[in-house]
C-alpha positions in Angstrom: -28.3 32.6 68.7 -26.1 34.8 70.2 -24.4 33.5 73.8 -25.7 35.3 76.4 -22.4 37.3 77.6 -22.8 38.7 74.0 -26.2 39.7 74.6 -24.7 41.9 77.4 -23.0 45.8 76.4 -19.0 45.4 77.3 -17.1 47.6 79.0 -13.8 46.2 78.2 -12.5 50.0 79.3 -12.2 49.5 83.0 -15.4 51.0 84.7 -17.1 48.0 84.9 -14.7 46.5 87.4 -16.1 49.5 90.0 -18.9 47.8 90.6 -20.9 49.7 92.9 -18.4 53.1 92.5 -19.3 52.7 88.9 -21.6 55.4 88.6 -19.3 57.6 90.7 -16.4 56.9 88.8 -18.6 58.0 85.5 -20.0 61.4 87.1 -16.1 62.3 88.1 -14.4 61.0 85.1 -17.1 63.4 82.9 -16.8 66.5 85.7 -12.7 66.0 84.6 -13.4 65.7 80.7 -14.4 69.7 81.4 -10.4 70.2 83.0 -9.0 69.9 85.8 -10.7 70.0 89.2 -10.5 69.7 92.8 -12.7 68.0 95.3 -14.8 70.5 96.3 -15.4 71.8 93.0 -15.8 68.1 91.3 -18.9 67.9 94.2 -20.0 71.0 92.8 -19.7 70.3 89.1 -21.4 67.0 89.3 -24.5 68.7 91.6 -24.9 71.3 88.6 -24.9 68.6 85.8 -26.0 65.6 87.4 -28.4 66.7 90.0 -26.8 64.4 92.4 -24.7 65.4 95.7 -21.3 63.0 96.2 -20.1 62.3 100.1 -16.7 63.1 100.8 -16.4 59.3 101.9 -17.8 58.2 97.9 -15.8 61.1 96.2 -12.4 60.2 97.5 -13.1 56.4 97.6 -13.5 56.9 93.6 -10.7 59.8 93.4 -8.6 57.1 94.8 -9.6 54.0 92.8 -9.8 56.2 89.7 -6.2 57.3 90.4 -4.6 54.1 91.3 -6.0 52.8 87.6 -4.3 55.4 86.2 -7.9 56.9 84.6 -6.5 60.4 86.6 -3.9 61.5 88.0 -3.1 64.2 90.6 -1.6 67.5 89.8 0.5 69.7 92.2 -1.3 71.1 94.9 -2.7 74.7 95.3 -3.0 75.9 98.6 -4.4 72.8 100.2 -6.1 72.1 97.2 -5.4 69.0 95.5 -6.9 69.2 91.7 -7.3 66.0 89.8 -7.4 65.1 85.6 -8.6 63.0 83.2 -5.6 60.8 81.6 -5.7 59.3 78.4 -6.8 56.0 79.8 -9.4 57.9 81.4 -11.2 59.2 78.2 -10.8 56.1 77.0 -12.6 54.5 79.2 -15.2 56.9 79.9 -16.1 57.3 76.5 -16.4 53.5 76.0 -18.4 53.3 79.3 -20.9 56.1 77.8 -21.1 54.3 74.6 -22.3 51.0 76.2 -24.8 53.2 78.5 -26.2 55.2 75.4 -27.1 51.7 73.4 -29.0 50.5 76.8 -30.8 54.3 76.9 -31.3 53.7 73.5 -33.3 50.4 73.8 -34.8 51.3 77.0 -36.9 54.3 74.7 -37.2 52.1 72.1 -38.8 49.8 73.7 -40.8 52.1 76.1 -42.5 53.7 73.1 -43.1 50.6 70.7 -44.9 48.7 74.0 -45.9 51.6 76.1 -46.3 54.5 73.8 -43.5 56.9 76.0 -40.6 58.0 75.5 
């Protein structure tokens, strides 16, 4: 029988140290897997694909954590715009992150539809 930390999806990447700015972190880190992006237009990108609105107070708070893991880093600014991108360590995590969240979407359906007939 497995122990029960194996029972549990890792995210040996990083984002699971954000705790609550772990979803956040996820909705910037994919807005900058589309290029490089400023505030103002990250808050825009992630309303468009996401459906959800991020504060300024959330937004930065993850820019900042984000940045000072080295997951992006912040490019020259334009005007007073201060873009961000994705690093390496960034995709790395994110993708690892969306991996573990796609096998607990997975079973979630699964599961649904074998005891509930949705999904």
């Amino acid at each position: 029988m497995p122990k029960r930390d194996e029972e549990r999806p890792r995210d040996d990447a990083g984002l699971a140290g954000f705790g609550r700015y772990a979803g956040s972190a996820t909705l910037i880190l994919s807005s900058l897997a589309d290029g490089p992006k400023h505030g103002y237009a990250l808050t825009k990108d992630v309303e468009e694909f996401a459906g959800v609105r991020l504060a300024p107070g959330t937004l930065y708070e993850a820019l900042a954590r984000l940045e000072s893991q080295g997951m992006i880093e912040a490019l020259a600014a334009e005007e007073r715009r201060r873009p961000y991108r994705l690093t390496a360590a960034g995709a790395t995590a994110l993708q690892a992150h969306l991996d573990a969240q796609r096998r607990v979407t997975e079973t979630g359906l699964r599961r649904l539809k074998a005891n509930w007939g949705t999904a």
